[in-house]
C-alpha positions as CSV (number, residue, x, y, z in Angstrom):
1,X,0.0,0.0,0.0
2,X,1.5,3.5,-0.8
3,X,0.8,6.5,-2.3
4,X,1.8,8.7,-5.3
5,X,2.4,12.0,-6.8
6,X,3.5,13.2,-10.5
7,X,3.5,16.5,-12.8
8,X,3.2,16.1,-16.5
9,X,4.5,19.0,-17.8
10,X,7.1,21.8,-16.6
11,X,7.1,21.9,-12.8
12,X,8.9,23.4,-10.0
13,X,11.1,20.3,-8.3
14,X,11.2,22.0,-4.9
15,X,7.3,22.2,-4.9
16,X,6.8,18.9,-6.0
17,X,9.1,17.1,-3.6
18,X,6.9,18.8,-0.6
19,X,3.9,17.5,-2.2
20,X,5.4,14.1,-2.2
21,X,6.4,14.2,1.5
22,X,2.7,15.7,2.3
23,X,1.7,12.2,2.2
24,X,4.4,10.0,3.2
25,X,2.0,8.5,5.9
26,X,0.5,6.6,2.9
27,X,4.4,5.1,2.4
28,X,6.7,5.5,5.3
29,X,9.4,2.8,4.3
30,X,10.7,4.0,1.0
31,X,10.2,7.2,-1.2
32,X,11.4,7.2,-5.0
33,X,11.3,9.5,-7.6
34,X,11.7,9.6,-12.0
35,X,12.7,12.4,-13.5
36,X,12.6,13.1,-17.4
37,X,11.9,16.5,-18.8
38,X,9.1,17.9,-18.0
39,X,8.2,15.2,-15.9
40,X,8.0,14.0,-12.4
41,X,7.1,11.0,-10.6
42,X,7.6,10.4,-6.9
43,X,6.0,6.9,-5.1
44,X,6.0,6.4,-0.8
45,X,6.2,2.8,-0.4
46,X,4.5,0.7,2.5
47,X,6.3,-2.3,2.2
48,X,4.0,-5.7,2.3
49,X,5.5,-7.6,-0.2
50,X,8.6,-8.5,-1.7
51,X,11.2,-5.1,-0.4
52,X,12.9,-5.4,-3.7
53,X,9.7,-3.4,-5.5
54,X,11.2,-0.6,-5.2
55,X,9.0,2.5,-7.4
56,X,9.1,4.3,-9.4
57,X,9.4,0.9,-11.3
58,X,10.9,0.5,-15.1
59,X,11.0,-1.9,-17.7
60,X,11.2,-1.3,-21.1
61,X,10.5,2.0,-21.2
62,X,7.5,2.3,-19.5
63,X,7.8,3.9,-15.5
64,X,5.1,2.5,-13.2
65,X,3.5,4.1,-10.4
66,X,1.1,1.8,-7.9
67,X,-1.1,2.1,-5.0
68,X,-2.8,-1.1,-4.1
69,X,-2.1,-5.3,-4.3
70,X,-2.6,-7.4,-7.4
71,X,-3.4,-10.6,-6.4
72,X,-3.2,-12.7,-9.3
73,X,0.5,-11.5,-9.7
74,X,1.8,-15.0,-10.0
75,X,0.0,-15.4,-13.1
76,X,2.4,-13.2,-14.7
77,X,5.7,-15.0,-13.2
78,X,6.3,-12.3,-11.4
79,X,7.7,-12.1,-7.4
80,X,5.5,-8.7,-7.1
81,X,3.3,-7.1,-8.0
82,X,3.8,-4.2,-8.8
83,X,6.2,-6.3,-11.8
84,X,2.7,-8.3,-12.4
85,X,1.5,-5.2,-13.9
86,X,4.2,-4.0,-16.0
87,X,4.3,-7.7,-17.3
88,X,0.5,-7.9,-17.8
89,X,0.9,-4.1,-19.6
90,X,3.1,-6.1,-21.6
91,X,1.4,-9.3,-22.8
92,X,-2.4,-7.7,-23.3
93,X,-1.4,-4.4,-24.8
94,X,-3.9,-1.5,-24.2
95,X,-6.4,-4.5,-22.7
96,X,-3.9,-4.9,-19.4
97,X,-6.0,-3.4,-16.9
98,X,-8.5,-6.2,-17.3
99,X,-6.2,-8.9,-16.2
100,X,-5.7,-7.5,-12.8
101,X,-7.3,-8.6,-10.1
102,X,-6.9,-6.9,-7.1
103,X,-7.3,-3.0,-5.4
104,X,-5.3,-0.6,-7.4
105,X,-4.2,3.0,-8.6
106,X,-2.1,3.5,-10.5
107,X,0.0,5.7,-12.9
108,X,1.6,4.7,-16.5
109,X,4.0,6.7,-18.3
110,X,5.0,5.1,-21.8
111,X,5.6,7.0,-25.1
112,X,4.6,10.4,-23.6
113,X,1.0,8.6,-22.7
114,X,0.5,8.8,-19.3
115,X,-2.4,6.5,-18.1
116,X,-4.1,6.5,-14.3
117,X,-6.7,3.9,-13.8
118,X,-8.6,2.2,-10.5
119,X,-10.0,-1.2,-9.9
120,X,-13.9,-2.2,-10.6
121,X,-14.8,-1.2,-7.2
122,X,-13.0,1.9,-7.1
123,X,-11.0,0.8,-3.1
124,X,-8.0,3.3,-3.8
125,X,-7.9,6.8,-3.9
126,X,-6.6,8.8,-7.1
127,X,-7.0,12.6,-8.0
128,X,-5.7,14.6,-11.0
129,X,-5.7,18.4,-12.1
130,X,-5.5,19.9,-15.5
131,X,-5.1,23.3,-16.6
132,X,-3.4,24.2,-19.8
133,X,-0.1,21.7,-20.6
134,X,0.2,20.6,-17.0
135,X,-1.4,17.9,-15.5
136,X,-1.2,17.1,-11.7
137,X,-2.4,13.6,-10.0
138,X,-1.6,12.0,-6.9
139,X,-3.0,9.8,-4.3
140,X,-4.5,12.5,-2.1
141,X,-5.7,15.6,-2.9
142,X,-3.5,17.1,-0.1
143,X,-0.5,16.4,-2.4
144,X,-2.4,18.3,-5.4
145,X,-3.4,21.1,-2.6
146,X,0.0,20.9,-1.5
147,X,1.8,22.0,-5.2
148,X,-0.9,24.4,-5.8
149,X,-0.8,26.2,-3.0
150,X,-4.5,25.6,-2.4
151,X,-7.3,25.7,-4.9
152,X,-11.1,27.3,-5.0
153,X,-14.1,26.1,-3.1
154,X,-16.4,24.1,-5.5
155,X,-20.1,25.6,-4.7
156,X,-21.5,22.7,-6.6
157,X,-20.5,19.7,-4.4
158,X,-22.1,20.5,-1.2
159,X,-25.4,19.9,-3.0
160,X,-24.2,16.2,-3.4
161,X,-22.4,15.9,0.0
162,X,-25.5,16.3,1.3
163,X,-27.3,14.1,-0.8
164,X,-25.4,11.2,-0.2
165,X,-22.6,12.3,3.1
166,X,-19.6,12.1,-0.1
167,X,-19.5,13.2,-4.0
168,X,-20.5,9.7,-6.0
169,X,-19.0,10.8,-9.4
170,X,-16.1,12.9,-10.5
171,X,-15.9,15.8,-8.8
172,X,-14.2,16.8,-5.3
173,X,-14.9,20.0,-2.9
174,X,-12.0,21.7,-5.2
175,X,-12.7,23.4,-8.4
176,X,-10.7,21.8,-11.0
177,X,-9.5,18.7,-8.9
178,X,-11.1,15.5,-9.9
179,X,-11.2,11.8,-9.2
180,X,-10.6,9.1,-11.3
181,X,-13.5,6.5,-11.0
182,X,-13.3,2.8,-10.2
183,X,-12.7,1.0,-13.5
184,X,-12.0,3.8,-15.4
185,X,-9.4,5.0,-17.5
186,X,-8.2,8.3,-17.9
187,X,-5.5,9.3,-20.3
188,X,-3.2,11.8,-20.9
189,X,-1.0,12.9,-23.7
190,X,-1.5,16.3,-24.0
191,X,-5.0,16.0,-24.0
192,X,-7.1,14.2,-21.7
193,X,-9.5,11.4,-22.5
194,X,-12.0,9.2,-20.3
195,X,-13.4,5.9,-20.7
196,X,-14.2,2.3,-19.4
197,X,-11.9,-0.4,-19.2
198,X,-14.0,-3.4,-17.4
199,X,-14.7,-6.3,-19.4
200,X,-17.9,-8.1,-18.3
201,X,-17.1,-11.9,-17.9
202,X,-19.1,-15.0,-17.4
203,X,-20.8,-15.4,-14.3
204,X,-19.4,-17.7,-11.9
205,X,-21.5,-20.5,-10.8
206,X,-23.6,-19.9,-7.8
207,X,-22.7,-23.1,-6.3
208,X,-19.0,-21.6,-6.3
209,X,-19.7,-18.8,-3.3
210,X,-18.1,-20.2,-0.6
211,X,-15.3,-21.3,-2.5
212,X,-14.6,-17.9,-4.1
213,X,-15.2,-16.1,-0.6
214,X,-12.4,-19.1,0.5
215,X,-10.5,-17.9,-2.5
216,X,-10.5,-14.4,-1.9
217,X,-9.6,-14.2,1.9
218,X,-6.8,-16.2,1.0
219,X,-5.3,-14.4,-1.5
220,X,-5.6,-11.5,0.6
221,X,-3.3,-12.9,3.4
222,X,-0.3,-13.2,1.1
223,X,2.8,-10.9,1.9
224,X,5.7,-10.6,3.7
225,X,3.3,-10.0,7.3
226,X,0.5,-11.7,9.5
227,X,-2.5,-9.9,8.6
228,X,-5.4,-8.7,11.7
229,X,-8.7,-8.6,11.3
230,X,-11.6,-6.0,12.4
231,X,-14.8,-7.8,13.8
232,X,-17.8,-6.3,14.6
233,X,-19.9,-9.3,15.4
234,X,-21.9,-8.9,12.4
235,X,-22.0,-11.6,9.9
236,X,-19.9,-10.0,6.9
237,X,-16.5,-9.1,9.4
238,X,-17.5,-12.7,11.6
239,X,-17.0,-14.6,8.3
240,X,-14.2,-12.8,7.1
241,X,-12.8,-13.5,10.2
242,X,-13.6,-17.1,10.5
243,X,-12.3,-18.2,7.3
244,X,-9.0,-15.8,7.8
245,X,-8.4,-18.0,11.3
246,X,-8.6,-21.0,9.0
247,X,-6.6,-19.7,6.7
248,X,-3.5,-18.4,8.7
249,X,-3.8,-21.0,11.6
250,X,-3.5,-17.8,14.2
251,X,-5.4,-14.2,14.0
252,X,-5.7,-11.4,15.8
253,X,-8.9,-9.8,15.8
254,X,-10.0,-6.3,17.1
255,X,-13.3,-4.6,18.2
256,X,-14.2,-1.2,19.8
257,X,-16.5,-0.8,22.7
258,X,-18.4,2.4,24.3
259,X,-18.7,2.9,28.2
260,X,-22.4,3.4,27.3
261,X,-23.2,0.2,27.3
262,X,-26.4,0.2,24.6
263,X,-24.1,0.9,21.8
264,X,-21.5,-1.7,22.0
265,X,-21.5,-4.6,19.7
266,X,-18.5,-6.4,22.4
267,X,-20.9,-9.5,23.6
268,X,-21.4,-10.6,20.0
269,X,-17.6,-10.1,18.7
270,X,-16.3,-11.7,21.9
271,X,-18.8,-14.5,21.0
272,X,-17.5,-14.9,17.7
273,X,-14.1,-14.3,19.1
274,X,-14.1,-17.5,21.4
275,X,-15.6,-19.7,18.5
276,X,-13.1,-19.1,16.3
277,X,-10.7,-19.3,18.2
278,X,-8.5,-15.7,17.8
279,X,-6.8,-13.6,19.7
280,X,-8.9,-11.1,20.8
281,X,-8.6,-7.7,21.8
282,X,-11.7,-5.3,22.8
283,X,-10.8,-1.3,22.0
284,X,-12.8,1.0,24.9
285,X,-13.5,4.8,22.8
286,X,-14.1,7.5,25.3
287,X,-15.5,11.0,25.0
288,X,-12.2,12.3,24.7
289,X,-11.1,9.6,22.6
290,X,-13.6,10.8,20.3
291,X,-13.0,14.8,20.4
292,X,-8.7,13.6,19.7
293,X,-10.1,11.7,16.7
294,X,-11.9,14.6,15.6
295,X,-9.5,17.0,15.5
296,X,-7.4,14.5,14.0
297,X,-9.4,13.6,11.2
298,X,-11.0,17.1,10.3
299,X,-7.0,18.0,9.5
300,X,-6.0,14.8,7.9
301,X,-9.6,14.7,5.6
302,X,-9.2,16.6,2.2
303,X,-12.5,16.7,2.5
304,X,-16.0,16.8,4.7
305,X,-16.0,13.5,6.9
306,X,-19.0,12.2,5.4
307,X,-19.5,9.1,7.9
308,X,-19.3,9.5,11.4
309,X,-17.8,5.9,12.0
310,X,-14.5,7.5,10.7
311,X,-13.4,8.3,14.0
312,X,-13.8,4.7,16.3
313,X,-12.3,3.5,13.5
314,X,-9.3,5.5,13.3
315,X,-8.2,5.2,17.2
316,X,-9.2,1.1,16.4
317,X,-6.8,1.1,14.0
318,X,-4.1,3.2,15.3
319,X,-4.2,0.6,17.8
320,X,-4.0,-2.5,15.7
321,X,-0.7,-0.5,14.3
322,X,0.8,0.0,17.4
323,X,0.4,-4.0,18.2
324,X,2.9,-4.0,15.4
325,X,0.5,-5.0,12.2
326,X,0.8,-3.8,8.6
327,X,-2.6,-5.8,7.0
328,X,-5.9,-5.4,8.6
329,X,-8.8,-7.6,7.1
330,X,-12.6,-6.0,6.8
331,X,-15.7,-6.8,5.8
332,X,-17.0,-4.1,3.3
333,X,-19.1,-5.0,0.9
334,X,-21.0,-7.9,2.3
335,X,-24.3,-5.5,2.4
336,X,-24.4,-4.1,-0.6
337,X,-23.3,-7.0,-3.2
338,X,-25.9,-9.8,-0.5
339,X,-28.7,-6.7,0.0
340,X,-28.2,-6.6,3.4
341,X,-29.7,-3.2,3.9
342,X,-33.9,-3.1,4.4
343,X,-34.3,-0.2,2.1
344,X,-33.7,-2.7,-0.9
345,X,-36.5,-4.9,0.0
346,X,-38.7,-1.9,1.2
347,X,-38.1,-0.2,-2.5
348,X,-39.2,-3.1,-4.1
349,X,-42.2,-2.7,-2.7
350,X,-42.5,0.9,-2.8
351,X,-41.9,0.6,-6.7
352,X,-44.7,-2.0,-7.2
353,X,-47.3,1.0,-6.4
354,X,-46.4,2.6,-9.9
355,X,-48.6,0.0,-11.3
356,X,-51.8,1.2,-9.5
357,X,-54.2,2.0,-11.8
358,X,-56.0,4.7,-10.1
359,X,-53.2,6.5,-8.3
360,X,-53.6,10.3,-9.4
361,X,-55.3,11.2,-6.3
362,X,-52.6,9.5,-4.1
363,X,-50.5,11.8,-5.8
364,X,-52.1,14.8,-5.1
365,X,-53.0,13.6,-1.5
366,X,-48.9,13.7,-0.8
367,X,-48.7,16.9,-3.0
368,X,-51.3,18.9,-0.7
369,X,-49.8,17.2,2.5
370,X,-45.9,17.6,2.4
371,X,-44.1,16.4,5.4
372,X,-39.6,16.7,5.6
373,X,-39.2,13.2,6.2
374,X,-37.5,11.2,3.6
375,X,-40.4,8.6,3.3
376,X,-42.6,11.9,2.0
377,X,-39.9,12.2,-1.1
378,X,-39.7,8.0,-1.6
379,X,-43.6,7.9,-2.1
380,X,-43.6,11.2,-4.1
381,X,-40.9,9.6,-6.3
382,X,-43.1,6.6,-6.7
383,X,-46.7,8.6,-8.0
384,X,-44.3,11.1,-10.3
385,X,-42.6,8.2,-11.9
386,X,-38.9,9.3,-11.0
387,X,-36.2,7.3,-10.2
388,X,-36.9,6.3,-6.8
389,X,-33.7,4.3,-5.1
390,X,-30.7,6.6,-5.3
391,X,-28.7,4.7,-2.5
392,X,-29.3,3.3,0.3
393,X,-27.3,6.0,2.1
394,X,-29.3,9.1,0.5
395,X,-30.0,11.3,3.2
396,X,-30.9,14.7,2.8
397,X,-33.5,14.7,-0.4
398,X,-33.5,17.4,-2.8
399,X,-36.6,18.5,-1.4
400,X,-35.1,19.0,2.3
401,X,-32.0,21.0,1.2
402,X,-34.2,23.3,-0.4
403,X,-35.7,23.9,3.1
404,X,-32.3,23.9,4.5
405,X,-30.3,25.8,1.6
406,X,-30.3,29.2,1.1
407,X,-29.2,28.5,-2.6
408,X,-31.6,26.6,-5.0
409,X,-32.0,23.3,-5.4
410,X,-33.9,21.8,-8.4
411,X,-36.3,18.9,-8.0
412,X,-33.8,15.8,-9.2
413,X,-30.3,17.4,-9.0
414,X,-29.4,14.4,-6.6
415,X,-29.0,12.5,-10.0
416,X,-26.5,14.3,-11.3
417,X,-24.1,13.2,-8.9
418,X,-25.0,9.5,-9.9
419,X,-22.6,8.3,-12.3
420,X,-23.9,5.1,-12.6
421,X,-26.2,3.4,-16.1
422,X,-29.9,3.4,-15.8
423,X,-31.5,-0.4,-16.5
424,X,-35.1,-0.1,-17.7
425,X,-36.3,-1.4,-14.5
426,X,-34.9,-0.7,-10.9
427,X,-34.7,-3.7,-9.8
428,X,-32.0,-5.4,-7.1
429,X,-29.6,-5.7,-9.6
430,X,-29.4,-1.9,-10.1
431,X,-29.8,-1.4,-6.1
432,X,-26.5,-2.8,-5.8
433,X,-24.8,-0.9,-8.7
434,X,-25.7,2.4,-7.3
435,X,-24.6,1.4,-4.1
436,X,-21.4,-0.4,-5.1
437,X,-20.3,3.7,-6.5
438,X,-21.9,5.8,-3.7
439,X,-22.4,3.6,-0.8
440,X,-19.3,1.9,-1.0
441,X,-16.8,3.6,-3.2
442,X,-17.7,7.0,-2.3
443,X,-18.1,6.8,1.1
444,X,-17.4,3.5,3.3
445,X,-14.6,3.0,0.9
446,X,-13.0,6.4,0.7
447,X,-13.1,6.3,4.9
448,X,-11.7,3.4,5.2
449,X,-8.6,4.3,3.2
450,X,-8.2,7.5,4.8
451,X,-8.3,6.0,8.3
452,X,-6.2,3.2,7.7
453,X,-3.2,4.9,5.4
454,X,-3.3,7.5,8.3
455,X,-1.7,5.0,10.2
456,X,0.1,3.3,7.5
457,X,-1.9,0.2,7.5
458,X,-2.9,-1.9,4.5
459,X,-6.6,-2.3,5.0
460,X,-8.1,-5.4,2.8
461,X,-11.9,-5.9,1.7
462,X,-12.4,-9.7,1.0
463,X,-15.9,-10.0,0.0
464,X,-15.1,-6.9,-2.6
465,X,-13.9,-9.4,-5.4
466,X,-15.4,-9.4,-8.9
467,X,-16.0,-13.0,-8.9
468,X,-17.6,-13.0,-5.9
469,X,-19.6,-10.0,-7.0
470,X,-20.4,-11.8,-10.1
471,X,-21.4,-14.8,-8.4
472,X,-23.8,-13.6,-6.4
473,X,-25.8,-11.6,-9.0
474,X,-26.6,-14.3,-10.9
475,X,-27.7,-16.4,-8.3
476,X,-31.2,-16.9,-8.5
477,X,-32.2,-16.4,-4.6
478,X,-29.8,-13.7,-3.9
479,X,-33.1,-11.5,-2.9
480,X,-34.7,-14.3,-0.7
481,X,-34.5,-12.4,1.9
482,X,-31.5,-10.2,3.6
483,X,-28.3,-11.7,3.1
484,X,-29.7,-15.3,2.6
485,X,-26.7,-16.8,0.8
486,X,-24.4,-15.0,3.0
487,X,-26.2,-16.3,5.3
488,X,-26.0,-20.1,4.2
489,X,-22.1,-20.0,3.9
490,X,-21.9,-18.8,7.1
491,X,-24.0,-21.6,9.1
492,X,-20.6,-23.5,8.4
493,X,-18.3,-21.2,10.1
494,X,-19.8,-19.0,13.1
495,X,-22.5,-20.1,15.9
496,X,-26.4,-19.7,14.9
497,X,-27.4,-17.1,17.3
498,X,-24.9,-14.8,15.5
499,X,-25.9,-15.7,12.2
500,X,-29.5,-15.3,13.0
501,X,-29.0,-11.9,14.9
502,X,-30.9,-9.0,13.6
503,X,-28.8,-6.8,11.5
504,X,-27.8,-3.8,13.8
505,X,-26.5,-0.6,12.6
506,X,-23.2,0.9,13.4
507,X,-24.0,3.2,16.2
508,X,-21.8,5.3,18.8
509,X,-22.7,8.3,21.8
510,X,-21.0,10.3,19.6
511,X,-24.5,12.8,19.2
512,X,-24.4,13.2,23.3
513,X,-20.9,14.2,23.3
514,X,-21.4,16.5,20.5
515,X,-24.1,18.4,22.5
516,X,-22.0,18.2,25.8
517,X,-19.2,19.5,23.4
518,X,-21.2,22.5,22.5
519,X,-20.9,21.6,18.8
520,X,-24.9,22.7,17.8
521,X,-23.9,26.3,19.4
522,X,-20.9,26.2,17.6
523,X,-22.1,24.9,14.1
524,X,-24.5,27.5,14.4
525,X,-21.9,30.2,14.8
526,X,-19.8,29.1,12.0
527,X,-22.4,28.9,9.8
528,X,-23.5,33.1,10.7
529,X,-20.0,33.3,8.8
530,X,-20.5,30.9,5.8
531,X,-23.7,31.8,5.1
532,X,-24.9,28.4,4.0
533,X,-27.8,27.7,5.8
534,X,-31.3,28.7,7.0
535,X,-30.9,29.7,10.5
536,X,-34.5,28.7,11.4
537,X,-33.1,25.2,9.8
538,X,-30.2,24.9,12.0
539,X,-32.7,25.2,15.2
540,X,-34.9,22.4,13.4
541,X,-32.0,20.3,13.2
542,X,-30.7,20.9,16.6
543,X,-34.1,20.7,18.5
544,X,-35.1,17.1,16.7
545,X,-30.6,15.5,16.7
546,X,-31.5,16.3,21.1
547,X,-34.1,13.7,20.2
548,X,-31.9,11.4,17.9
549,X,-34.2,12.4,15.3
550,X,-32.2,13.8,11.8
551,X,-29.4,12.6,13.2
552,X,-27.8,12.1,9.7
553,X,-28.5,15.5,8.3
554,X,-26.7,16.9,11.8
555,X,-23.8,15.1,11.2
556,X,-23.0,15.8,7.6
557,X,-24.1,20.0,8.6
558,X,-21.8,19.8,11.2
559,X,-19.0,18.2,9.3
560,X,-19.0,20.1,6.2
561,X,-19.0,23.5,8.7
562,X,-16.1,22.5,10.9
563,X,-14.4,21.4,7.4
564,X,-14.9,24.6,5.7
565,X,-14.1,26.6,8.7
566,X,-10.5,25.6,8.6
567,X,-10.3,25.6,4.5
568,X,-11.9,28.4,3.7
569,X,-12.8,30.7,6.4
């Protein structure tokens, strides 16, 4: 795991050097750098596998910049793999990215061309600027911010920040700094050109799951270090964890705990814990545990902290680094590609009222009694014949942030942050591709890089694997019922009552200590200077979060305020 930076085009080596160091938490063992004219390209390693990789790696004229693991490398008769992909590049030509399977950004130069491209599910970070003959990219946008010397606020995004707590498509919080997307291509050689790479395979056999889920943990133990593994006591990290313990003989698995009892999840992880036999170790996250973390993570976020659960996870995985580990196993994914989420099941009902055949005065029963809450938008969706699901982690609708906003918002402009293809029929199929970009890659995906390389940790997501993905979409009771072939592949590994446990989302004190904090005075205050919101709003919010009500629409507020305080204020 590392991260990267490179100019293409005439730069300024002093500048570029400080922008490489700005993220030498991503890579503390080893920092490289290429030089040509008029370009640069500058790699910190975090060493996992095989110390002889050192990059910027050559062969043959091409210079390779990589962020990620490949873990098909051997494939290629190759020791790394960071040579798997300059091999691969190689033997398939322009059709190379295809043959990889693992997590990866990365950065080509070959001929003058340079290419960045990501994985299918988007897992590592990777940013880029253009204006005029120079092109900037790098693994954070700190390193971009860094050369610049800082960049504009983009008015546009908070619109979709608070649609969805991140920004699903290209754009960032920075005008003119954008992301590349997971499996896409972007290329540059003097102009800049966007496109596709995946090619779309043969299912796997359904019958297969359990022995591509197998399949997958264990390729994601390889390496030169023992990996950890986070447990929750939910099924996706309990099974992840399970088969890892198989796998490696000995683990060490971690959970965090509150001192308020009702939130913590410790009974069920220490249940699992004892049945699989691992070395446990239970994380306690205090008030001022949690006040540390956020001051932490509100400097080390390039952007708005979009999900809450960034900071427990942080100080749990600061720890795991201290116990000496490198690799931490976790379970992301397991809810969106085995619809673990309600919502899927309740829009699939929701959508079967469009076939009423006498619902005009349903529809002008919700138009003449309009109420904030989200269910009012779902069922106006529904009798206006709009696209209804837009992720399962949509929060504030575009009909709330015009009560919120003192800017505009247009019925529908939460779709323009969807980057995703429109079926003819929303079905589960297309659930889980719009929450494989926003839920996942967006958000869960984005915090649990940022948490983890903060602490120079290699953080690995076993059930995120396309043939796993592919698998499971073609099985025909994948929408049973919640997780039902999850579910069945788990009866084999962890005790029934955790198996049959109600799901339980990921919940913390963390809107009590906000309050005793002071922070709904204080986003209040920021906000007389930012000028973003309806005052009368903010009281709304603050009144109903004292009752755990909007809870959601607090936090992303809050976070985006205390965010653009120290930006751009």
């Amino acid at each position: 795991m590392c991260g990267f930076f490179g100019v293409v085009g005439e730069y300024d080596r002093q500048k570029a050097v400080r922008a490489l160091k700005s993220i030498s938490h991503r890579g503390p063992d080893f920092s490289g750098i290429y030089e040509e004219d008029g370009l640069f390209l500058g790699h910190n390693r975090l060493y996992i596998l095989d110390k002889s990789a050192i990059q910027p790696m050559r062969l043959e004229g091409a210079v390779l910049l990589f962020n990620g693991e490949i873990y098909n490398y051997k494939e290629f008769d190759a020791k790394s793999d960071t040579r798997a992909i300059l091999k691969a590049r190689k033997i398939y030509k322009d059709d190379f990215l295809s043959h990889l399977e693992g997590m990866f950004a990365l950065a080509l130069w070959e001929d003058g061309t340079l290419v960045l491209a990501k994985d299918r599910f988007g897992k590592k970070p990777l940013y880029y600027h253009h204006t005029g003959s120079q092109f900037l990219f790098a693994s954070e946008i700190k390193a971009i911010l860094t050369y610049l010397g800082g960049a504009a606020f983009n008015e546009k995004a908070l619109s979709g920040y608070l649609s969805y707590g991140s920004l699903p498509n290209h754009q960032t919080f920075y005008k003119d700094i954008f992301k590349v997307q997971g499996g896409e291509r972007v290329v540059f050689d003097g102009t800049l050109k966007k496109s596709g790479y995946i090619l779309e395979k043969e299912p796997h056999s359904a019958a297969d799951l359990e022995e591509l889920l197998s399949q997958s943990v264990r390729s994601r133990l390889q390496g030169d270090f023992e990996a950890a593994s986070l447990l929750s006591g939910g099924i996706d990290s309990s099974l992840i964890s399970a088969m890892a313990k198989k796998e490696q003989g000995s683990l060490a698995t971690y959970s965090i705990g509150y001192k308020e009892g009702r939130y913590s999840e410790l009974p069920f992880a220490k249940e699992v814990a004892k049945h699989i036999k691992s070395d446990h170790n239970e994380v306690i996250y205090t008030k001022d545990d949690f006040f540390e973390s956020l001051e932490y993570l509100l400097n080390h976020f390039d952007e708005p902290i979009g999900d809450s659960a960034s900071l427990p996870l942080w100080f749990l995985i600061r720890k795991i680094k201290k116990d000496g580990f490198k690799v931490v196993l976790s379970g992301e994914g397991g809810d969106e590609i085995f619809l673990g989420y309600r919502q899927y099941f309740e829009m699939a009902d929701l959508l079967k009222a469009r076939e009423l055949k006498y619902k005009n005065w349903l529809k002008n029963y919700f138009k003449a009694h309009f109420s904030p809450n989200k269910e009012w938008e779902w069922y106006k969706r529904v009798w206006s014949d709009e696209i209804l699901f837009r992720s399962s982690c949509e929060v504030f609708t575009d009909l709330q942030k015009n009560l919120f906003l003192k800017a505009n918002v247009k019925d529908g402009e939460s779709l323009e942050f969807l980057d995703v293809g429109y079926p003819d029929r929303e079905d589960f199929k297309f659930f889980t591709q719009v929450d494989l970009k926003v839920r996942l890659e967006s958000l869960y995906l984005h915090k649990l890089d940022m948490v983890s390389m903060a602490s120079s940790i290699e953080a690995r997501t076993p059930i995120l694997d396309e043939k796993i993905l592919r698998a499971a979409l073609s099985h025909p009771d994948r929408a049973k019922e919640p997780k039902y072939l999850l579910k069945q592949i788990a009866k084999k590994y962890l005790p029934p009552q955790i198996v049959k446990r109600k799901k339980r989302g990921f919940s913390y004190p963390h809107m009590e200590w906000l309050m005793q904090g002071g922070f709904d005075e204080k986003m209040v205050q920021i906000d007389k200077k930012a000028g973003f919101f309806k005052q009368n709003q903010l009281q709304f919010l603050i009144q109903n979060a004292k009752r755990n009500r909007f809870s959601r629409h607090f936090w992303l507020v809050l976070g985006f305020l205390l965010w653009f305080e120290r930006r751009f204020l």
